[in-house]
Backbone bond lengths (Angstrom), bond angles and torsions (degrees), N, CA, C in turn:
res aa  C-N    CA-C-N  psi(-1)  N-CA   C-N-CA  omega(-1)  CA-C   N-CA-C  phi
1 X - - - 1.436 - - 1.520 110.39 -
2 X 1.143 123.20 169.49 1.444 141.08 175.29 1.361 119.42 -94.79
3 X 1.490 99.67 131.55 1.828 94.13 -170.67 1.331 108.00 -94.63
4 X 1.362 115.30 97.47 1.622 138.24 179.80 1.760 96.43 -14.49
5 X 1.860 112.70 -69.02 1.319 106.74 -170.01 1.269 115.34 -46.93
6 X 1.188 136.61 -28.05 1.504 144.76 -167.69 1.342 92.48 -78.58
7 X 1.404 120.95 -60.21 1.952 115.23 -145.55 1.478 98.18 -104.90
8 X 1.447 125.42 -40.85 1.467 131.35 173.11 1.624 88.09 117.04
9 X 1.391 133.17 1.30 1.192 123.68 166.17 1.265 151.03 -153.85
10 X 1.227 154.62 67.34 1.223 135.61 -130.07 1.301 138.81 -102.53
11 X 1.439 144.35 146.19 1.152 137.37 -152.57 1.692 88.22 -99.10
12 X 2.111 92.87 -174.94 1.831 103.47 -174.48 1.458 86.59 -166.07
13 X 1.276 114.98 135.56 1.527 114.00 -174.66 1.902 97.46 -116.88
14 X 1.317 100.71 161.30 1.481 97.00 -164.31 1.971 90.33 -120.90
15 X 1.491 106.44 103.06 1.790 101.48 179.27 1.766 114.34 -81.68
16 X 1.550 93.38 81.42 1.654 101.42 169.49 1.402 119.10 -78.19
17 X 1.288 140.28 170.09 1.415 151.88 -177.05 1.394 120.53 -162.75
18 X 1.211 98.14 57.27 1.457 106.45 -173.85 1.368 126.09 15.99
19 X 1.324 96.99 76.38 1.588 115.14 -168.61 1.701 129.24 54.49
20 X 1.371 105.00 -16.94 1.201 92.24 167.11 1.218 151.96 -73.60
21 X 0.943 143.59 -167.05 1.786 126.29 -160.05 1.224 116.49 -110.19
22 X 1.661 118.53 -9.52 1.441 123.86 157.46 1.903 117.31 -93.69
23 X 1.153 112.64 140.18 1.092 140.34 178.52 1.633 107.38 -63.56
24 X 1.288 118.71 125.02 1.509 131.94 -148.29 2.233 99.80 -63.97
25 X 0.363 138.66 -177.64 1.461 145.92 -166.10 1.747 99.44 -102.96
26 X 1.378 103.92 -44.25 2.042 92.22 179.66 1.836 100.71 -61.59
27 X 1.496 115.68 -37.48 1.303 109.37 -164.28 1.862 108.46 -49.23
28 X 1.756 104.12 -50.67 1.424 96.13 -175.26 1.521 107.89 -68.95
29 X 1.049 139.08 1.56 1.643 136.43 176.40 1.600 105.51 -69.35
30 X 1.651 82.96 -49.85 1.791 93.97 -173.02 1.733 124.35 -76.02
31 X 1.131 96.39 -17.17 1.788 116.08 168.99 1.420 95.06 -67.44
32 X 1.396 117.70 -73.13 1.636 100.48 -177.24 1.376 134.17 -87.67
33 X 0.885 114.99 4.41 1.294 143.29 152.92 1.722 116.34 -94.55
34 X 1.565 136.28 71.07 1.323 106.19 170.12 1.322 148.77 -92.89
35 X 1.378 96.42 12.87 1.341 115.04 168.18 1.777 133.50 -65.45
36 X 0.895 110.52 106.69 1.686 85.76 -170.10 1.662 103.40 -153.12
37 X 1.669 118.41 153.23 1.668 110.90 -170.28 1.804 73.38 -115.78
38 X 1.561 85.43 160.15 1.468 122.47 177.89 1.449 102.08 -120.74
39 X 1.356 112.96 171.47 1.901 115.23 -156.80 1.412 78.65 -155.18
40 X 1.368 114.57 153.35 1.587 123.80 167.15 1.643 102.03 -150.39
41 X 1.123 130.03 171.89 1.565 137.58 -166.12 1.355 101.91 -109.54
42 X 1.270 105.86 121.58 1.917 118.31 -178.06 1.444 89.88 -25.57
43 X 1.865 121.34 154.39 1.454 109.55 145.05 1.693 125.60 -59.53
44 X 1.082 110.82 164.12 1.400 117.99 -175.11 2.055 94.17 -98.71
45 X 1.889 110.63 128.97 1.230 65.70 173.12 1.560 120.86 -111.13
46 X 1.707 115.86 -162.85 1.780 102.83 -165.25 1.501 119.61 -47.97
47 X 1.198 100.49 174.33 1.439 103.98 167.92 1.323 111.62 -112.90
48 X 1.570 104.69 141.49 1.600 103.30 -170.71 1.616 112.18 -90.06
């Protein structure tokens, strides 16, 4: 995760598996590994 004081914000990822009862394979990467960057898509802006 991101340390809010550092960036002003922080993300939280949710490790689903389509219902199944094991925990998706990126989750254990990211457990031992907790470092990790996230990417998001410029905003788009309105339409007039």
């Amino acid at each position: 995760m991101v340390d809010p004081s550092t960036y002003g914000f922080a993300e939280a990822g949710i490790a689903a598996n389509f219902g199944e009862t094991r925990h998706p394979a990126w989750y254990h990467n990211l457990k031992a590994h907790p470092y990790a960057t996230t990417a998001r898509p410029a905003p788009t802006p309105p339409s007039s």
